[in-house]
DOTIMI-263258 format. One record per residue: x, y, z of N, C-alpha, C in turn; residue number from 0; residue in three letters. Coordinates in Angstrom, 3 decimals. Atoms other than C-alpha are relative to their C-alpha. Layout:
<pts>
<npx X; npy Y; npz Z; capx X; capy Y; capz Z; cpx X; cpy Y; cpz Z; num NUM; residuo Ala>
...
</pts>
This chain:
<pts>
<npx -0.943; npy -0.117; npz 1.095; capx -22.834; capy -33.230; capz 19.235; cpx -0.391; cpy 1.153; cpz -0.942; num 0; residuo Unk>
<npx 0.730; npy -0.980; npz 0.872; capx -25.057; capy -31.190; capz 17.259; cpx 0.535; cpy 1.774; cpz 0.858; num 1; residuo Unk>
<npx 0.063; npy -1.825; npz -0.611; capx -24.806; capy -28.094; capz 19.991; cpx 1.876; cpy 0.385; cpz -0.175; num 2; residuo Unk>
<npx -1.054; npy -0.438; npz -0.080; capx -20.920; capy -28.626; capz 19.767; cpx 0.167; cpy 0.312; cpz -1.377; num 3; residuo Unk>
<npx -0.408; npy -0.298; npz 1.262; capx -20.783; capy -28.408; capz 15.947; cpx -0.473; cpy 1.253; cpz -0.438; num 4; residuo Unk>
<npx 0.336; npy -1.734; npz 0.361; capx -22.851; capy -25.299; capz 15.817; cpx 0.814; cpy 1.003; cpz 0.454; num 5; residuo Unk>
<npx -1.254; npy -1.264; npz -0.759; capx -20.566; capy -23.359; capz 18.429; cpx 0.723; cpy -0.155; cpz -0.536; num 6; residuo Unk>
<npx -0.822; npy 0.055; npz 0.707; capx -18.204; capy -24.400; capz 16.545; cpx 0.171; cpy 0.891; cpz -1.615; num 7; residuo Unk>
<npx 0.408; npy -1.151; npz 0.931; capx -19.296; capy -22.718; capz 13.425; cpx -0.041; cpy 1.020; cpz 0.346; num 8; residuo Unk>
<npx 0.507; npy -1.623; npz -0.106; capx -20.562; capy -19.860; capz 15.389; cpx 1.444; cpy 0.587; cpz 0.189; num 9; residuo Unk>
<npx -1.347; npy -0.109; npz -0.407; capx -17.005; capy -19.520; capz 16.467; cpx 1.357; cpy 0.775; cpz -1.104; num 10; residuo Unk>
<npx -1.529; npy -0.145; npz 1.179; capx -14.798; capy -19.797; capz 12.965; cpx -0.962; cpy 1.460; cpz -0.664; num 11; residuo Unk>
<npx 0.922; npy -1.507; npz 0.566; capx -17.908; capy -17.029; capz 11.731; cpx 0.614; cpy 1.010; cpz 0.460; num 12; residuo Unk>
<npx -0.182; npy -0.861; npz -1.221; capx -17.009; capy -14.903; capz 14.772; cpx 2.059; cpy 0.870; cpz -0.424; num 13; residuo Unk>
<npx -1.249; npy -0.510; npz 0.160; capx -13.117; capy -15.209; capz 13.983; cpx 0.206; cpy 0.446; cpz -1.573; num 14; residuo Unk>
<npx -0.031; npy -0.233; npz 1.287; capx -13.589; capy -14.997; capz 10.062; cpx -0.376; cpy 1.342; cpz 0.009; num 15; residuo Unk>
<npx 0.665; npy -1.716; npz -0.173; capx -15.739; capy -11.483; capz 10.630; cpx 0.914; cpy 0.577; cpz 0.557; num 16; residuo Unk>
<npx -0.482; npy -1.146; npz -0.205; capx -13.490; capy -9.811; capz 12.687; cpx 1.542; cpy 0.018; cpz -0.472; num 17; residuo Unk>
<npx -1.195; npy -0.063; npz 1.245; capx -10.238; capy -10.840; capz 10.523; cpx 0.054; cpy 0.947; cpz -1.373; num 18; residuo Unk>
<npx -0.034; npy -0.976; npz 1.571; capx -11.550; capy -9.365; capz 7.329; cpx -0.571; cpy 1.313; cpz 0.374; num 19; residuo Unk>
<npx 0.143; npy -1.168; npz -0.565; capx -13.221; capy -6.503; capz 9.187; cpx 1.445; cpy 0.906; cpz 0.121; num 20; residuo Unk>
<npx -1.662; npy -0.864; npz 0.585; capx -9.139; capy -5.277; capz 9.314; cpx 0.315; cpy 0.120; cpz -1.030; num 21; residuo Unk>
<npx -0.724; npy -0.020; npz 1.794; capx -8.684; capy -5.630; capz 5.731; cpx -1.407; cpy 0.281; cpz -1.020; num 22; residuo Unk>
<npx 0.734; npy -1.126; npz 0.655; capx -11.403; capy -3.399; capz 4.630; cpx 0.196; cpy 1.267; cpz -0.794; num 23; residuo Unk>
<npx -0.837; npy -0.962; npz 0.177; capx -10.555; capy -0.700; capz 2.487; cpx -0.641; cpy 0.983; cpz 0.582; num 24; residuo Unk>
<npx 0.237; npy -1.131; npz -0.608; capx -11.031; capy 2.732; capz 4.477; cpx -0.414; cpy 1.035; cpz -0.638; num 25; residuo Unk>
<npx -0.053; npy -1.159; npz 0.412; capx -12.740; capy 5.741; capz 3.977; cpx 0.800; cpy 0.948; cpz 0.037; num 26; residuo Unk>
<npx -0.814; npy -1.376; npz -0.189; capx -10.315; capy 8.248; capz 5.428; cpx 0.947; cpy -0.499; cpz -1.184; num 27; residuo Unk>
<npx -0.877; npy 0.283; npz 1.288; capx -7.870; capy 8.943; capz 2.921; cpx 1.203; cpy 0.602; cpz 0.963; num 28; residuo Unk>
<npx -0.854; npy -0.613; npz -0.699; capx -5.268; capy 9.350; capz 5.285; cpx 1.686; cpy -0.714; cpz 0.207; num 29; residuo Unk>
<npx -0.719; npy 0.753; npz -0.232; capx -2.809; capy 6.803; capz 4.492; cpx 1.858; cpy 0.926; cpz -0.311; num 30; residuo Unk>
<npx -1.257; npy -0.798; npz -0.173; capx 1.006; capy 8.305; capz 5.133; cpx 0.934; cpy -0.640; cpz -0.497; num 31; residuo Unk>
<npx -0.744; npy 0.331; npz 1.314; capx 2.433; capy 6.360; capz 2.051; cpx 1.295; cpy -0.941; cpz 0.394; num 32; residuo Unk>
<npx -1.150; npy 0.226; npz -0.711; capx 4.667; capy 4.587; capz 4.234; cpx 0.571; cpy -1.558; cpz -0.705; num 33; residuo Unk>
<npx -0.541; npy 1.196; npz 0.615; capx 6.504; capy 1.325; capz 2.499; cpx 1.085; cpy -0.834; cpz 0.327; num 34; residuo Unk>
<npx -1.216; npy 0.901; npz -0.533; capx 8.364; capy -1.602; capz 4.003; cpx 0.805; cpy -0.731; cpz -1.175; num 35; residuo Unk>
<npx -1.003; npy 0.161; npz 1.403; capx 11.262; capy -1.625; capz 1.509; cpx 0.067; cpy -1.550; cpz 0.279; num 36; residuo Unk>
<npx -0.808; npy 1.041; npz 0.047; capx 12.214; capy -4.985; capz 2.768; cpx -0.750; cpy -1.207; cpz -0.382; num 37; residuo Unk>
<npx 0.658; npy 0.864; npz 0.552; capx 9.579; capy -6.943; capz 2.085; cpx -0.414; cpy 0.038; cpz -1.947; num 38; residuo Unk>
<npx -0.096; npy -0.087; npz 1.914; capx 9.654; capy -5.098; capz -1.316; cpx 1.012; cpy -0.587; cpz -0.757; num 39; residuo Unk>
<npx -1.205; npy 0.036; npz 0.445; capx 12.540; capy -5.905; capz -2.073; cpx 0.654; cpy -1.712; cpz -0.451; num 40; residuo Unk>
<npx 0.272; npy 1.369; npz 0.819; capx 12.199; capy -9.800; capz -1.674; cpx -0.994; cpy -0.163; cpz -0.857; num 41; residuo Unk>
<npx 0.920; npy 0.266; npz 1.037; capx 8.978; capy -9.664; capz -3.420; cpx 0.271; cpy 0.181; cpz -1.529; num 42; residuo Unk>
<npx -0.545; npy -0.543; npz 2.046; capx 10.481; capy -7.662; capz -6.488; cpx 1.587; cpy -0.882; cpz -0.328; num 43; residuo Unk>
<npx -1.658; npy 0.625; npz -0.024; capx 14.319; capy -9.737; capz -5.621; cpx 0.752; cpy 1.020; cpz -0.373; num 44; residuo Unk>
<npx -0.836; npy -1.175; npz 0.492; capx 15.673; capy -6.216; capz -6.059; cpx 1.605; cpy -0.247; cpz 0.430; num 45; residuo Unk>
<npx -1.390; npy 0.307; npz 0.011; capx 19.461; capy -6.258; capz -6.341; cpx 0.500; cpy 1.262; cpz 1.441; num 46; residuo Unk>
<npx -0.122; npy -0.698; npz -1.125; capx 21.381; capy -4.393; capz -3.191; cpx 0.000; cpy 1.061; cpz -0.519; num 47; residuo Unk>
<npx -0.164; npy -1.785; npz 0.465; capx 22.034; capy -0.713; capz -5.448; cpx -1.377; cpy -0.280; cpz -0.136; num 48; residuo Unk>
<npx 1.211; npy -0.437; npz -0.005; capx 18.539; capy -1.204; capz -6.156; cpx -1.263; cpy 0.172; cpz 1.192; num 49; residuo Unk>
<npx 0.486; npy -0.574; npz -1.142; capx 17.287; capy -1.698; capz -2.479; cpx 0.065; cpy 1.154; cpz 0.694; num 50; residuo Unk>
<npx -0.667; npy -1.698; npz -0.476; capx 19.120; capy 1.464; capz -1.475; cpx -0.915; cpy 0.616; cpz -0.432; num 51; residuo Unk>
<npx 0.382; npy -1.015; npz 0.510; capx 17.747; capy 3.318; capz -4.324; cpx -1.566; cpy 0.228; cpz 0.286; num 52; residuo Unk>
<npx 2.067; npy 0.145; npz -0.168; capx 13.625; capy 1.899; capz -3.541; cpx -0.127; cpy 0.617; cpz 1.330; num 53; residuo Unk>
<npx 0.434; npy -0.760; npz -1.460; capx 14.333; capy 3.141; capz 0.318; cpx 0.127; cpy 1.301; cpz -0.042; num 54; residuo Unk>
<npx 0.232; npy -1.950; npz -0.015; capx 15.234; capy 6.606; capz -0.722; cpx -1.416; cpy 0.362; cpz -0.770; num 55; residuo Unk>
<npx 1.309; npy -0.549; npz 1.025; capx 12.046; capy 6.792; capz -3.165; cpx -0.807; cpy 0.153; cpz 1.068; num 56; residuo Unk>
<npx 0.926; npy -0.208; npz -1.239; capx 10.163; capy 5.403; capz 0.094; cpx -0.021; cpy 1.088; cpz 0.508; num 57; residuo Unk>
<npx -0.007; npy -1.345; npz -0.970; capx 11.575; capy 8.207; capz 2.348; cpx -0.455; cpy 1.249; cpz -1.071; num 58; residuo Unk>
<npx 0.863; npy -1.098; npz 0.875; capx 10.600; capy 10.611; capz -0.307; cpx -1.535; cpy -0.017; cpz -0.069; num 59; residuo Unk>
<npx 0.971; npy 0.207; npz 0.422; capx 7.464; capy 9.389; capz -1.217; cpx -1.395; cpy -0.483; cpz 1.452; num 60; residuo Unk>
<npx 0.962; npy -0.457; npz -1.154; capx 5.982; capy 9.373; capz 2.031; cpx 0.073; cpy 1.241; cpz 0.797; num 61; residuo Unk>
<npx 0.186; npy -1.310; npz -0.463; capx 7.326; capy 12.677; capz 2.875; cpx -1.252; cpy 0.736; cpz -0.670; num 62; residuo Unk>
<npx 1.225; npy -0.793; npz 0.721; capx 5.068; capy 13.984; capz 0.040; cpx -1.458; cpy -0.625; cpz 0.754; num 63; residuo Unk>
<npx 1.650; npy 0.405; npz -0.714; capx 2.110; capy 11.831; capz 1.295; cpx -0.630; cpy 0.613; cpz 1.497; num 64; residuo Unk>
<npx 0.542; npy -0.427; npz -1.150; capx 2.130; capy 13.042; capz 4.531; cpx -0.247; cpy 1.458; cpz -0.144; num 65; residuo Unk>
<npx 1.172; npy -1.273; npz -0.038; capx 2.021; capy 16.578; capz 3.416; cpx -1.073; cpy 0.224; cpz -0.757; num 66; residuo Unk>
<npx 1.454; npy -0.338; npz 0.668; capx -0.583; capy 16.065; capz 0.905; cpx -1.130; cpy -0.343; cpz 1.359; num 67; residuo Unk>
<npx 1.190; npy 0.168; npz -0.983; capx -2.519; capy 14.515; capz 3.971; cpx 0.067; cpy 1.197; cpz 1.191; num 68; residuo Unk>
<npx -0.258; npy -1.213; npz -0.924; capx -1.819; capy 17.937; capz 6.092; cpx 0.003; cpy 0.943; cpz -0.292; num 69; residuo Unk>
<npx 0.327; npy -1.544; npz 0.554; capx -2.802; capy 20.763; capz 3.523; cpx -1.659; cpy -0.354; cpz 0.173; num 70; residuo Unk>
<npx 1.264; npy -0.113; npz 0.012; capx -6.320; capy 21.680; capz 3.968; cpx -0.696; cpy -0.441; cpz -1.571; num 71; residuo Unk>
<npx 0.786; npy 0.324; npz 1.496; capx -7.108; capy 21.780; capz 0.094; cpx 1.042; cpy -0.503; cpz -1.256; num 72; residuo Unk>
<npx -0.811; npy 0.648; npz 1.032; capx -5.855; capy 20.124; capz -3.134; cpx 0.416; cpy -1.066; cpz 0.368; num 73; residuo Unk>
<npx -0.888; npy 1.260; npz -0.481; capx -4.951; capy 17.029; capz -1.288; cpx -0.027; cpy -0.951; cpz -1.033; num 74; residuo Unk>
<npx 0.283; npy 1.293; npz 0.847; capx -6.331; capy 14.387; capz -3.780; cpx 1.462; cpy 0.313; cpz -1.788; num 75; residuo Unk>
<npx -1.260; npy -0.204; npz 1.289; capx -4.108; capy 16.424; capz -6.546; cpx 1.461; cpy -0.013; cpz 0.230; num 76; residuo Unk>
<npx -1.453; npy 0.350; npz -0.274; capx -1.034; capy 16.308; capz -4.449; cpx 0.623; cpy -1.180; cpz 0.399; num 77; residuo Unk>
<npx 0.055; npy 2.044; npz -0.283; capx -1.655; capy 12.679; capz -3.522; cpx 0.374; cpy -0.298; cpz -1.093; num 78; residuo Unk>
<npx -0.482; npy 0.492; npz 1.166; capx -1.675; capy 12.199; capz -7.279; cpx 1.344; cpy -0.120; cpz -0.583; num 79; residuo Unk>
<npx -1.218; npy -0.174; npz 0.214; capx 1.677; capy 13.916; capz -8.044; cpx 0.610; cpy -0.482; cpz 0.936; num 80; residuo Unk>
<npx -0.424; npy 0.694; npz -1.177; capx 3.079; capy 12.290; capz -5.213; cpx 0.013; cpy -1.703; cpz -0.332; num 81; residuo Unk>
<npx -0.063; npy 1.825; npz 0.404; capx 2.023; capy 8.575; capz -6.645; cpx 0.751; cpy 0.410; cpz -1.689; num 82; residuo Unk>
<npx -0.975; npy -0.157; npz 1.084; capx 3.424; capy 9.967; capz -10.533; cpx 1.345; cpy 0.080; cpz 0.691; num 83; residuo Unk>
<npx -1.628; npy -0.054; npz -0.185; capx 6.655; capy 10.860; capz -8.986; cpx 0.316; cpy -0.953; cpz 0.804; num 84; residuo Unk>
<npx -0.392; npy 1.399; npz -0.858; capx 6.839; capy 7.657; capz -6.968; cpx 0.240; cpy -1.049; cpz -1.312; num 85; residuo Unk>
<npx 0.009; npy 1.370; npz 1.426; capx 6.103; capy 5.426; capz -10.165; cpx 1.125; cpy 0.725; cpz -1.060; num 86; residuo Unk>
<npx -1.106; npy -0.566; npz 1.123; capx 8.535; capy 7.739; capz -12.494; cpx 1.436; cpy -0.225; cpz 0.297; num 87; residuo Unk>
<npx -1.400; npy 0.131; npz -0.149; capx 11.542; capy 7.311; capz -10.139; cpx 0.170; cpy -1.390; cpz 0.404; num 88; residuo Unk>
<npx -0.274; npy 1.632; npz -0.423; capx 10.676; capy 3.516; capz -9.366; cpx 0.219; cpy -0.612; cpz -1.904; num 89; residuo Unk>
<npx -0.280; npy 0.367; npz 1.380; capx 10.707; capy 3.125; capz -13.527; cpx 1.338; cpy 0.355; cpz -0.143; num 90; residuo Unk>
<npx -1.235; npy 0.155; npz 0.091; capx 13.961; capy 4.552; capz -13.496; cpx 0.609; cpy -0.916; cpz 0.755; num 91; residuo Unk>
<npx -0.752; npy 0.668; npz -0.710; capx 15.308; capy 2.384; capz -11.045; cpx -0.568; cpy -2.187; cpz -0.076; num 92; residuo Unk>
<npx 0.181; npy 1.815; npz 0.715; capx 13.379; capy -1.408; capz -11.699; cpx 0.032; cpy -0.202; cpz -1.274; num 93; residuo Unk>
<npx 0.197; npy 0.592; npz 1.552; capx 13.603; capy -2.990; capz -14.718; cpx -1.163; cpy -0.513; cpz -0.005; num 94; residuo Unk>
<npx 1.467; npy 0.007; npz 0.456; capx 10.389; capy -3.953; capz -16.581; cpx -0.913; cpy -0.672; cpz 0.747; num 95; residuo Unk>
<npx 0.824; npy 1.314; npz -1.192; capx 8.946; capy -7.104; capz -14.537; cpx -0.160; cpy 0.867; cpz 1.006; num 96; residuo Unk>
<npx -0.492; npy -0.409; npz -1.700; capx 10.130; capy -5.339; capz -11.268; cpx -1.617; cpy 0.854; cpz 0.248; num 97; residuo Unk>
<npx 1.234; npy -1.144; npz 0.037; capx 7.981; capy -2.258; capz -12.130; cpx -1.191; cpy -0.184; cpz -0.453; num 98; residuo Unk>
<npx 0.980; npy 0.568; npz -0.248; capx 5.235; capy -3.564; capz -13.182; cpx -0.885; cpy -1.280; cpz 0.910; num 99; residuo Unk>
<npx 0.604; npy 0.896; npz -0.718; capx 4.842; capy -6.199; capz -10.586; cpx -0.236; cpy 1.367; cpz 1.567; num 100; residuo Unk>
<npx 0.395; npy -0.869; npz -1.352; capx 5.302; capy -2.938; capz -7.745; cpx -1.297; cpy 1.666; cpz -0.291; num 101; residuo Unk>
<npx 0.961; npy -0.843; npz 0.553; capx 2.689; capy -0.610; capz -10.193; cpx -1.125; cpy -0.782; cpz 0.540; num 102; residuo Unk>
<npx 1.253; npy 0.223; npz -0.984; capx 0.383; capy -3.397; capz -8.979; cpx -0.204; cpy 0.123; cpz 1.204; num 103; residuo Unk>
<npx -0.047; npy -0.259; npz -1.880; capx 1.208; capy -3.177; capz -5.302; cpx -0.409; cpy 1.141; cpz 0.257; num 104; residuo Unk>
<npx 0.459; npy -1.133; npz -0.474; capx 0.673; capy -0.129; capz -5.159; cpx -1.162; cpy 0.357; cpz -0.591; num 105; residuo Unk>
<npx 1.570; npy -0.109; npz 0.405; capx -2.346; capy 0.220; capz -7.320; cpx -0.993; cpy -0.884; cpz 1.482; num 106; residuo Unk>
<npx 0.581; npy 1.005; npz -1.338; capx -3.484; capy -2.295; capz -4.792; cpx -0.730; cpy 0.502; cpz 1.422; num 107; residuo Unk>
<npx 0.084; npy -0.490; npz -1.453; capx -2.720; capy -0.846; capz -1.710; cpx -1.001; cpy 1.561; cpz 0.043; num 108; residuo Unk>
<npx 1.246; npy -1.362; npz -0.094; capx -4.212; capy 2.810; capz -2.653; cpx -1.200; cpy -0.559; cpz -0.351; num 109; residuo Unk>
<npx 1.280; npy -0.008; npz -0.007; capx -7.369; capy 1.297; capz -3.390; cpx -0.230; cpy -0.848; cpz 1.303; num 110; residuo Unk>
<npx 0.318; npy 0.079; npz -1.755; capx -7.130; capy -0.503; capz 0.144; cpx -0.357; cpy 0.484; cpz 0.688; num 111; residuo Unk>
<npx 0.193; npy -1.339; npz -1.229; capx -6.594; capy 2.715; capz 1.551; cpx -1.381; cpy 0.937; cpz -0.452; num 112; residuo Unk>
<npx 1.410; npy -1.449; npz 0.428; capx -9.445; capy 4.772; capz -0.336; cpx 0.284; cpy 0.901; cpz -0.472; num 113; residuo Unk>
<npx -0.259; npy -1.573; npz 0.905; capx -7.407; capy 6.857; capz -2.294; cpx -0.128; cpy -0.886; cpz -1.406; num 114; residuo Unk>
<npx 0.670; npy 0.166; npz 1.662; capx -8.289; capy 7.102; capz -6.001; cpx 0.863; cpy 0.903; cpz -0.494; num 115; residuo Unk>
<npx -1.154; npy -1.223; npz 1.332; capx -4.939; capy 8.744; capz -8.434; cpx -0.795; cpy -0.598; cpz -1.250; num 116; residuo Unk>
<npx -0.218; npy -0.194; npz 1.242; capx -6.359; capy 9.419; capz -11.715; cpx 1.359; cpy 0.488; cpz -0.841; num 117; residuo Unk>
</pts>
């Protein structure tokens, strides 16, 4: 009983380690800004003109990310302007709660990824 309760432990260890091993935040800073509106969209309960308007910010706002991650230099400063003009046109478009509940998500997620906007 004893040898089955240890494998047993050794087991949920085994699956616990390599679960959170995926949800590490990363060194590369290579994340391509990419955002599943739809889950944003229940999370924030955005209204339908305002889902529209959060998927065009997306498609914008990962165009910029991907070329800040594809210039040789200045990347971290075009990453930055790239997260200001993401949060400036999501303030125009959520109302107060909204935007501050998706300022944390995304604070969130870039420190997931290993990027750092001052």
């Amino acid at each position: 009983m004893k040898r089955f309760g240890l494998t047993l432990v050794a087991a949920f260890c085994l699956a616990a380690t390599t679960f959170a091993a995926g949800n590490q935040p990363t060194t590369e800073k290579k994340w391509e800004g990419s955002i599943n509106v739809n889950t944003l969209s229940k999370y924030l309960k955005l209204t339908q003109s305002q889902h529209e308007k959060v998927a065009d910010i997306g498609k914008y706002f990962k165009k910029q990310m991907t070329l800040a991650n594809e210039v040789a230099e200045d990347q971290d400063e075009m990453r930055r302007k790239a997260v200001q003009a993401n949060l400036k046109l999501m303030k125009e478009t959520l109302d107060e709660k909204q935007y501050e509940e998706y300022a944390k998500v995304l604070n969130t997620t870039l420190e997931n990824k290993g990027i750092e906007v001052k």
